[in-house]
LUMSESE-590380 format. One record per residue (C-alpha): residue number from 1; residue in three letters; x, y, z. Coordinates in nm, 3 decimals. Example, Ala and Ser with C-alpha at 12.3 -4.5 7.8 and 13.67 -1.06 7.14 Angstrom:
% LUMSESE-590380
pos/code/px/py/pz
1/ala/1.230/-0.450/0.780
2/ser/1.367/-0.106/0.714
//
This chain:
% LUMSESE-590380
pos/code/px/py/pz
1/unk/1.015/-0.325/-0.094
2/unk/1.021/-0.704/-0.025
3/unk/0.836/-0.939/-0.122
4/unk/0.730/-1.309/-0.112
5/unk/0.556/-1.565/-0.373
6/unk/0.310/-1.616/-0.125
7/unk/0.170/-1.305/0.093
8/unk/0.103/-1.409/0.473
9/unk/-0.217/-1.410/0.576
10/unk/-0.474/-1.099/0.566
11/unk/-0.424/-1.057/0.927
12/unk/-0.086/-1.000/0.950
13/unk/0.027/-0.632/0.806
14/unk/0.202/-0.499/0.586
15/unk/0.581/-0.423/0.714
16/unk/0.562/-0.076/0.626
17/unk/0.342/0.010/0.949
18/unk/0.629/-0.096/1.158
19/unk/0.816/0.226/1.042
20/unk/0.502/0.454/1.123
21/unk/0.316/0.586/1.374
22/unk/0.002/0.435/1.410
23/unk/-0.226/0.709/1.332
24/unk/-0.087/0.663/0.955
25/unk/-0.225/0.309/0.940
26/unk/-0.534/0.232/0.714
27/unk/-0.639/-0.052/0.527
28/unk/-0.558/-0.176/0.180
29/unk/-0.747/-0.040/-0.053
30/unk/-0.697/-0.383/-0.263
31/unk/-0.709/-0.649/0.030
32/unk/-0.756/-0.470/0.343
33/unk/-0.448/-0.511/0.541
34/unk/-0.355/-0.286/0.743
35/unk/-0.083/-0.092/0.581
36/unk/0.086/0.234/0.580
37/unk/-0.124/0.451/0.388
38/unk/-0.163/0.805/0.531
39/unk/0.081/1.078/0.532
40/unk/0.410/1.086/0.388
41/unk/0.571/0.785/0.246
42/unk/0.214/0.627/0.233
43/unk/0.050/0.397/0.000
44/unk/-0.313/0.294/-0.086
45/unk/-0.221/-0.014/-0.152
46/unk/-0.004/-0.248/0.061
47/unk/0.323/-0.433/-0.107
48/unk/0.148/-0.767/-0.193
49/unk/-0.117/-0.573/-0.391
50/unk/0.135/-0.321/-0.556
51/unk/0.402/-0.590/-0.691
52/unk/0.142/-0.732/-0.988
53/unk/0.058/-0.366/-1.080
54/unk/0.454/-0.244/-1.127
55/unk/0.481/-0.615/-1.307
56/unk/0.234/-0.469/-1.567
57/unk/0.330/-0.064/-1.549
58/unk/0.683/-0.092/-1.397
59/unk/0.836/-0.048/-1.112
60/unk/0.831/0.359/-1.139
61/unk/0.417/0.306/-1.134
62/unk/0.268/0.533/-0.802
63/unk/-0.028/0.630/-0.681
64/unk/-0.129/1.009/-0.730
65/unk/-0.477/1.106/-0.645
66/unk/-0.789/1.036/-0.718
67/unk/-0.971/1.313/-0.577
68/unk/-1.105/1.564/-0.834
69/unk/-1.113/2.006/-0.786
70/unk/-1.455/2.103/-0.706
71/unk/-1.599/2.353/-0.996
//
């Protein structure tokens, strides 16, 4: 993952949708860029957004689910 004091703008996205196809492209669920998010290797969140939460939980932080079994 790379990443830059400043984030370019909103518009641009994140570099992980240049190694997808473009069906697995969604938006950020923290600032709406368009990101890799579906399928595997996907992320809710794009690189700008992740980097303050593994400063806080570390760098082996991921997202799991956060869809619940119905009863």
């Amino acid at each position: 993952m790379t990443s830059s004091a400043f984030p370019p703008p909103i518009s641009e996205p994140d570099p992980s949708t240049f190694t997808c196809s473009g069906s697995l492209v969604g938006p950020c669920s923290g600032c709406q860029r368009s990101t890799h998010k579906y399928g595997s290797g996907g992320l809710p969140i794009c690189q700008w957004c992740l980097t303050p939460v593994q400063e806080n939980w570390g760098t082996a932080v991921r997202f799991n689910n956060t869809r619940t079994q119905a009863g």
